[in-house]
Backbone as CSV, one residue per row, in Angstrom:
resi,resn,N_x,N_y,N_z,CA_x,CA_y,CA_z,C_x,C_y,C_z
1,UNK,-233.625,-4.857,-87.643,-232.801,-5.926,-88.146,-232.811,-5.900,-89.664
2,UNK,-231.597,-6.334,-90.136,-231.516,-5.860,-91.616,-231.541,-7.518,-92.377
3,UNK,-232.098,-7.405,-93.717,-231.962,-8.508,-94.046,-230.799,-8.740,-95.234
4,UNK,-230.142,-9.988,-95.414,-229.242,-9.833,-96.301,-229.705,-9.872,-97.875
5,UNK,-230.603,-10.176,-98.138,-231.784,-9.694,-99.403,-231.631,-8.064,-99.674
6,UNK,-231.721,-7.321,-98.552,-231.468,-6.036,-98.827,-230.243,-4.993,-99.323
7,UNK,-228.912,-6.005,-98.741,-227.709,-5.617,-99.171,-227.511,-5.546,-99.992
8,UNK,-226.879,-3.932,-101.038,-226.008,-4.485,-102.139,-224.679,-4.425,-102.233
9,UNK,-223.603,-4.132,-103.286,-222.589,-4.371,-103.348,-222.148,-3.350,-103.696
10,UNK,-221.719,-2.438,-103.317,-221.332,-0.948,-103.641,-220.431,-1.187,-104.202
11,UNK,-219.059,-1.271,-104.121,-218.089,-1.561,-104.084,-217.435,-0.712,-105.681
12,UNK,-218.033,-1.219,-106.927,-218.118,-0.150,-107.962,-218.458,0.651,-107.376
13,UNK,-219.594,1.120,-107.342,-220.105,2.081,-106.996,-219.274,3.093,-106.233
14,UNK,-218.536,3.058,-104.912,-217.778,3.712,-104.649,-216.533,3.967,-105.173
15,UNK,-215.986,3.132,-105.922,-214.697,3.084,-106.231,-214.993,4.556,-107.428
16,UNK,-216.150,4.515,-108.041,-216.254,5.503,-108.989,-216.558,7.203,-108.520
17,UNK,-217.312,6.981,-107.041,-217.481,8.019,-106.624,-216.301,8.512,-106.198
18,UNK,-215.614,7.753,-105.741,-214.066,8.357,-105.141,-213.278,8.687,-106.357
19,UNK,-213.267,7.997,-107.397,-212.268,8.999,-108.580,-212.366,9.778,-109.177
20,UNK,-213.672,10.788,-108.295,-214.697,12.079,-109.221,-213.872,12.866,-108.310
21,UNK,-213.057,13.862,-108.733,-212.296,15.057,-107.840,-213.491,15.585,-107.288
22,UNK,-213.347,16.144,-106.658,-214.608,17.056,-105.612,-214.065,18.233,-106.040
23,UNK,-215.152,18.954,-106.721,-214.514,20.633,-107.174,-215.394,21.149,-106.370
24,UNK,-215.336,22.470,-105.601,-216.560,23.318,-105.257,-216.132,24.923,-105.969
25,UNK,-217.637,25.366,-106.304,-217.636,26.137,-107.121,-217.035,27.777,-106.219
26,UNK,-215.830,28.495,-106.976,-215.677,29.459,-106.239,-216.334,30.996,-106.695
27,UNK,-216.750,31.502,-106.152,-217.256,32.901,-106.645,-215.951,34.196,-106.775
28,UNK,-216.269,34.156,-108.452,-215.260,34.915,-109.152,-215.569,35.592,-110.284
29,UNK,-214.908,37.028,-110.513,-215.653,37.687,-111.531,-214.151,38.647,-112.250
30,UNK,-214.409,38.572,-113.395,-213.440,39.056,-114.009,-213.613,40.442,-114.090
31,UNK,-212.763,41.455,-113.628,-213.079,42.554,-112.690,-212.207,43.401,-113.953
32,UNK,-211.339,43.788,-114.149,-210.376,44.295,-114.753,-209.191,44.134,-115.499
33,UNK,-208.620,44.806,-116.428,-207.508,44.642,-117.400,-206.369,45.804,-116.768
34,UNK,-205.149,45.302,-116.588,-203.997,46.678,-116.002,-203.616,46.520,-117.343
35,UNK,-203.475,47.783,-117.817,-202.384,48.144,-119.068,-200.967,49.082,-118.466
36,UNK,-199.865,48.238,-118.711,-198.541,49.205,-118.471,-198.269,50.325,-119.638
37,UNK,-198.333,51.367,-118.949,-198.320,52.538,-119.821,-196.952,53.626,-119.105
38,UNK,-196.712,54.668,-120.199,-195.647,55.097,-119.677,-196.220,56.970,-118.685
39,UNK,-197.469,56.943,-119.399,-198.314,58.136,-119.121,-199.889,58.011,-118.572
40,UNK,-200.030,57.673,-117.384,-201.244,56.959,-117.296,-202.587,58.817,-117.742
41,UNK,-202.311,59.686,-116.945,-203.399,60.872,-117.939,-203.219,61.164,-119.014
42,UNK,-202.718,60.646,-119.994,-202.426,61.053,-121.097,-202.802,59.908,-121.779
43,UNK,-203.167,58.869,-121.314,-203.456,57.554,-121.713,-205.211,57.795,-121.772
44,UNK,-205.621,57.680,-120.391,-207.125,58.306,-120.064,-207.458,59.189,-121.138
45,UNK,-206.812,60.341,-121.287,-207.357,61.089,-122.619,-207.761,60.665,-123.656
46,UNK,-206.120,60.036,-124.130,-206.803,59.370,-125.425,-207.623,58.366,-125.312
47,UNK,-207.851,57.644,-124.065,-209.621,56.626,-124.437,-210.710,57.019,-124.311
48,UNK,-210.530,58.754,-123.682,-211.384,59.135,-123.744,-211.837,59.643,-124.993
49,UNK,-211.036,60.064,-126.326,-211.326,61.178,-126.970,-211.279,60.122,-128.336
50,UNK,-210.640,58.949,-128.182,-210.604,58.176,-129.470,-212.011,57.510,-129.193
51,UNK,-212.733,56.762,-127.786,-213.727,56.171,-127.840,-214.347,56.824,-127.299
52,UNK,-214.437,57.762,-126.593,-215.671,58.099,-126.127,-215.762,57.779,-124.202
53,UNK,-214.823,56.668,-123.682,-214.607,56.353,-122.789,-214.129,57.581,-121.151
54,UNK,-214.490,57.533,-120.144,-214.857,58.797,-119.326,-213.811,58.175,-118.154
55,UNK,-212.993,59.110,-117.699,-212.146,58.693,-116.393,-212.953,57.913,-115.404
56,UNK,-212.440,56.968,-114.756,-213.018,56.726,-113.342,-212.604,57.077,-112.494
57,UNK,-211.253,56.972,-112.222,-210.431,57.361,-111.222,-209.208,57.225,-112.032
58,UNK,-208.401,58.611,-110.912,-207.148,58.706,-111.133,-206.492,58.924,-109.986
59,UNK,-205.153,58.346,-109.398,-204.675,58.733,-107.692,-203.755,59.798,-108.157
60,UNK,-204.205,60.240,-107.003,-203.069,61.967,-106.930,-201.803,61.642,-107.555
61,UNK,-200.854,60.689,-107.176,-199.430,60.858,-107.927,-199.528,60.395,-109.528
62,UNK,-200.453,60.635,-109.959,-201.182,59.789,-111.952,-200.393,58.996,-112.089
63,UNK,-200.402,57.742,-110.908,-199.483,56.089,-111.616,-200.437,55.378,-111.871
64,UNK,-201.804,55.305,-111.463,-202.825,54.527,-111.726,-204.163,54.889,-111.953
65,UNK,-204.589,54.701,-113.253,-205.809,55.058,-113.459,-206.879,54.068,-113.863
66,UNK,-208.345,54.523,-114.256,-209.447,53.705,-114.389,-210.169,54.272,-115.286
67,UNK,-210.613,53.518,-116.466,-211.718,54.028,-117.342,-212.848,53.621,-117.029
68,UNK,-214.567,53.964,-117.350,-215.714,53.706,-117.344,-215.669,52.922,-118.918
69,UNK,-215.410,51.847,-118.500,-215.273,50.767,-120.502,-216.514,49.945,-120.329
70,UNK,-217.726,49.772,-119.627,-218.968,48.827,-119.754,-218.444,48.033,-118.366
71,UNK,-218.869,46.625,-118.586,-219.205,46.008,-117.358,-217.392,45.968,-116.510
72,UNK,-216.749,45.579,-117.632,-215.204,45.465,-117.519,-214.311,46.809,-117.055
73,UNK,-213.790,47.031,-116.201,-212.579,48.334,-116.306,-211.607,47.944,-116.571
74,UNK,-211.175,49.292,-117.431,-209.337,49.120,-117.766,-208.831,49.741,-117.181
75,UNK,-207.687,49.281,-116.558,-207.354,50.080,-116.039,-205.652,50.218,-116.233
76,UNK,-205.057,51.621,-116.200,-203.303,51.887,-116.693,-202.423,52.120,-115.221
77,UNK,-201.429,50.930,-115.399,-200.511,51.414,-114.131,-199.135,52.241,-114.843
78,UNK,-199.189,53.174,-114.242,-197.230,53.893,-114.463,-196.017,52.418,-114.925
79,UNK,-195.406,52.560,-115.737,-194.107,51.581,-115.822,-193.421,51.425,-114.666
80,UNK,-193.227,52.648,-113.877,-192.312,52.175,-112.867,-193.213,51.724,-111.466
81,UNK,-194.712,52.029,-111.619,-195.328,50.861,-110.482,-195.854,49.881,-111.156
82,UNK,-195.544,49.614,-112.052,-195.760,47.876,-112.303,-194.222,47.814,-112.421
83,UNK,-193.497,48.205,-112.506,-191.966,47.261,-112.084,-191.978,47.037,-110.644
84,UNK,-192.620,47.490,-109.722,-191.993,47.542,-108.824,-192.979,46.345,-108.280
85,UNK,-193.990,45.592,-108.927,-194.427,44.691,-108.387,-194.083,43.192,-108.659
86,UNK,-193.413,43.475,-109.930,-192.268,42.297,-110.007,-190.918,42.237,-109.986
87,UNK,-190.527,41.483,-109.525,-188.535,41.663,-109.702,-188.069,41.034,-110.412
88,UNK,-188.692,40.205,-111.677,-188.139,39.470,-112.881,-188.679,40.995,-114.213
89,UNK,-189.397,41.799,-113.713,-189.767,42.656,-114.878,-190.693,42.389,-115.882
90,UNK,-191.040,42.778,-117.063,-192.045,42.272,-117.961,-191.439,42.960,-119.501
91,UNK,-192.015,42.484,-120.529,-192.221,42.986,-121.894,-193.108,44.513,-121.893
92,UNK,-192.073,45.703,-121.938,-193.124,46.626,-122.238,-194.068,46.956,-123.571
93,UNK,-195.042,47.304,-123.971,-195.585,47.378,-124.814,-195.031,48.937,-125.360
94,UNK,-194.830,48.883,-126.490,-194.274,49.955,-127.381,-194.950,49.925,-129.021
95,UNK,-194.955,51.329,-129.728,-195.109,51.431,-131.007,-194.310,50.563,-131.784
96,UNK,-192.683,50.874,-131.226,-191.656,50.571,-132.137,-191.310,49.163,-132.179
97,UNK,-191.635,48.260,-131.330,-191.872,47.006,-131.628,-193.423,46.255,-132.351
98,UNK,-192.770,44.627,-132.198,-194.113,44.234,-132.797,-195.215,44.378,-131.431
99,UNK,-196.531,43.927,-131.574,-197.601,44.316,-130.625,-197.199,43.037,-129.364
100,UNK,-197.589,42.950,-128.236,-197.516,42.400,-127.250,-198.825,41.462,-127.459
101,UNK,-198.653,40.103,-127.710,-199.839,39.079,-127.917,-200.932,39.229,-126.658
102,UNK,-201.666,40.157,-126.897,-203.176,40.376,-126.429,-203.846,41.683,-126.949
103,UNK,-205.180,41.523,-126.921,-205.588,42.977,-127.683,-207.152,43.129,-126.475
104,UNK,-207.661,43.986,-126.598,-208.673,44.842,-126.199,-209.810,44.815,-127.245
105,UNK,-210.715,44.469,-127.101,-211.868,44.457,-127.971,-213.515,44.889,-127.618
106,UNK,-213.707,46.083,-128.728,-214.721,46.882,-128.323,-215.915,46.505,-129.180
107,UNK,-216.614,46.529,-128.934,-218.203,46.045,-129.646,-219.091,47.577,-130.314
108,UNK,-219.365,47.662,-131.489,-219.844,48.758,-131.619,-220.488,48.243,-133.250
109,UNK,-221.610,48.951,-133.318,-222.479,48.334,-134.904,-221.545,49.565,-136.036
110,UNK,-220.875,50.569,-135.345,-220.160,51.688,-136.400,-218.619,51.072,-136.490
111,UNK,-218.439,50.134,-136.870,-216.642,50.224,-136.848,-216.067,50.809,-137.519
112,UNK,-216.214,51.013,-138.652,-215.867,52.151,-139.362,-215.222,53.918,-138.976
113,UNK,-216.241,53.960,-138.020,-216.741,55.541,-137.819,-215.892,55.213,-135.975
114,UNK,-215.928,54.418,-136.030,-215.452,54.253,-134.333,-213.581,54.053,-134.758
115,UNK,-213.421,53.153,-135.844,-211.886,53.234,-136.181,-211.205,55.032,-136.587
116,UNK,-212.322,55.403,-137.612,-211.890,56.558,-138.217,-211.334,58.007,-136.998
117,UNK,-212.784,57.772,-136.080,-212.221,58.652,-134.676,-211.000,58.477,-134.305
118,UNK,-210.678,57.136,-133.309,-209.760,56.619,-132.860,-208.356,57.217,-133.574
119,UNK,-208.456,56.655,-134.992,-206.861,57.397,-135.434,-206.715,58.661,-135.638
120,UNK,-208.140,59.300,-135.855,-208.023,61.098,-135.830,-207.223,61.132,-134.243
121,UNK,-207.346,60.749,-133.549,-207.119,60.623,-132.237,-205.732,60.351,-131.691
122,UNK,-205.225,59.343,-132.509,-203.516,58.954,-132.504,-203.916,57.498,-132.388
123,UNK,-204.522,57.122,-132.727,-204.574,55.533,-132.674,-203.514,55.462,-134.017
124,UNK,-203.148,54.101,-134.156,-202.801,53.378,-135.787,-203.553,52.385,-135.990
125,UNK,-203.604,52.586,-137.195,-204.325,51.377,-137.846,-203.296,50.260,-137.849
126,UNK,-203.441,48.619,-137.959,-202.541,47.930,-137.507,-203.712,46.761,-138.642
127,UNK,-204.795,46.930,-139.044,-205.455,46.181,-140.230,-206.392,46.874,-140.593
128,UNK,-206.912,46.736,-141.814,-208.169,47.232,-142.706,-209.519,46.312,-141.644
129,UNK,-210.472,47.130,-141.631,-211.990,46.121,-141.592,-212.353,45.245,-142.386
130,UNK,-212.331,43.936,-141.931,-212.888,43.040,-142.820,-214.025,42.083,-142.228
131,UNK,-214.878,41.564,-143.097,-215.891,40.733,-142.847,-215.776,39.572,-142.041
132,UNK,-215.054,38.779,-141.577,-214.969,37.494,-140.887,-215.977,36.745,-141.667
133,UNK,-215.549,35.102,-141.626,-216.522,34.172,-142.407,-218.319,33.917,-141.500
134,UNK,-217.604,33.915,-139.952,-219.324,33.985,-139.438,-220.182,35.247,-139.518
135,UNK,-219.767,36.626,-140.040,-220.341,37.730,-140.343,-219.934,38.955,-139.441
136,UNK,-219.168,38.723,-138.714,-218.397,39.817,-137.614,-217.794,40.831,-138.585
137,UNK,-217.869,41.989,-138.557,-217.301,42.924,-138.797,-216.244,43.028,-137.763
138,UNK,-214.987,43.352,-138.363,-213.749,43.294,-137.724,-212.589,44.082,-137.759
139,UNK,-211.874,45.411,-137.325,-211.001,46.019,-137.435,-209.618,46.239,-136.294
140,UNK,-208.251,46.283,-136.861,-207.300,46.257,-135.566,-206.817,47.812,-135.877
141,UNK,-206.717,48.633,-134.316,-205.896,49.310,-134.593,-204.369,49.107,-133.368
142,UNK,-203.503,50.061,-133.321,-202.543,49.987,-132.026,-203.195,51.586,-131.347
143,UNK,-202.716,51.364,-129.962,-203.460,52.837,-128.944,-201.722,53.652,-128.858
144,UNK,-201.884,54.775,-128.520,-200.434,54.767,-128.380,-199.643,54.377,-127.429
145,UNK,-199.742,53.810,-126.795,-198.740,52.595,-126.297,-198.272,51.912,-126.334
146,UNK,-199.046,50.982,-127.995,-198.563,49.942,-129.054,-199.798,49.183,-128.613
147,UNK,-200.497,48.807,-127.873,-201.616,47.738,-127.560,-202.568,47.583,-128.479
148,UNK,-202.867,46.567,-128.916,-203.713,46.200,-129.873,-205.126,46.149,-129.476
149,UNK,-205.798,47.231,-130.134,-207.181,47.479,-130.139,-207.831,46.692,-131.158
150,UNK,-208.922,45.752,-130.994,-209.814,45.585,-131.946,-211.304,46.308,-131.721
151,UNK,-211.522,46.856,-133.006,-212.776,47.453,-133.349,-213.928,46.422,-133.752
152,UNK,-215.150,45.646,-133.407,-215.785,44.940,-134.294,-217.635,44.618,-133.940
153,UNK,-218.084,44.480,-134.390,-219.530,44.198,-134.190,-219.607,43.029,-133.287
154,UNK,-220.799,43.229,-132.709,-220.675,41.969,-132.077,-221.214,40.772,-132.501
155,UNK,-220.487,39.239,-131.821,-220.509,38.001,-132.346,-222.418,38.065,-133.007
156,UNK,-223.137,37.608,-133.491,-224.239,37.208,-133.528,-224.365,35.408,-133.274
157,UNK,-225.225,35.311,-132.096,-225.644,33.508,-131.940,-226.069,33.006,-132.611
158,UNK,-225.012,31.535,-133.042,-226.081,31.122,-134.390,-227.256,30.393,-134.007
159,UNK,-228.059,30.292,-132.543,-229.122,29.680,-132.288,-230.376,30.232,-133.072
């Protein structure tokens, strides 16, 4: 038997629990980057030979390939199989335009010596290295596809 001494008044109380959305957490991992390219082995080369970067895979007809880039893969689809996965089309990335707003960014304590390869390589330079105000060393180049590469040290925590 319950006593009414014991009752309380939820009533806030629930009203607040009910206007908390219920999220549950989903398991997800950011797996890869597709770059539309017009030459996907010829693409592989040059990440291999400007960074240092090693094929992963390539499928027999060379529309899709995979680099070994650290935890992240990049990976290049053919132009005409990434058209064919949309039917509104996309912005191709090119030299002869301006760059396509996103870039690629590599971590390395040599930026210098990691930019200088790269354009021996066919990269362009697309900015000088400069210091950043929190102390990042920082350089842009384009790959030849037009995609914007950044070269730069990595962040340091200010903890």
């Amino acid at each position: 038997m319950m006593s009414c001494n014991n009752k309380t008044d939820n009533k806030q109380e629930n009203i607040d629990e009910n206007s908390q959305p219920k999220t549950e957490k989903m398991e997800i991992n950011y797996a890869y980057t597709i770059l539309y390219v017009k030459d996907v082995p010829n693409t592989i080369e040059f990440y291999k030979q400007a960074f240092g970067f090693e094929k992963k895979f390539l499928t027999p007809e060379n529309d899709f390939g995979e680099i070994i880039s650290g935890n992240t893969t990049i990976a290049f689809a053919q132009l005409e199989l990434a058209n064919s996965n949309f039917k509104g089309g996309f912005t191709e990335s090119t030299l002869t335009e301006k760059p396509v707003g996103i870039e690629l960014a590599f971590t390395t304590s040599e930026v210098e010596k990691v930019m200088e390869t790269a354009i021996k390589n066919g990269a362009r330079l697309l900015s000088e290295t400069k210091t950043k105000p929190w102390g990042q060393k920082v350089g842009y180049l384009r790959d030849l596809n037009g995609f914007i590469i950044e070269i730069c040290t990595p962040i340091q925590s200010q903890e």
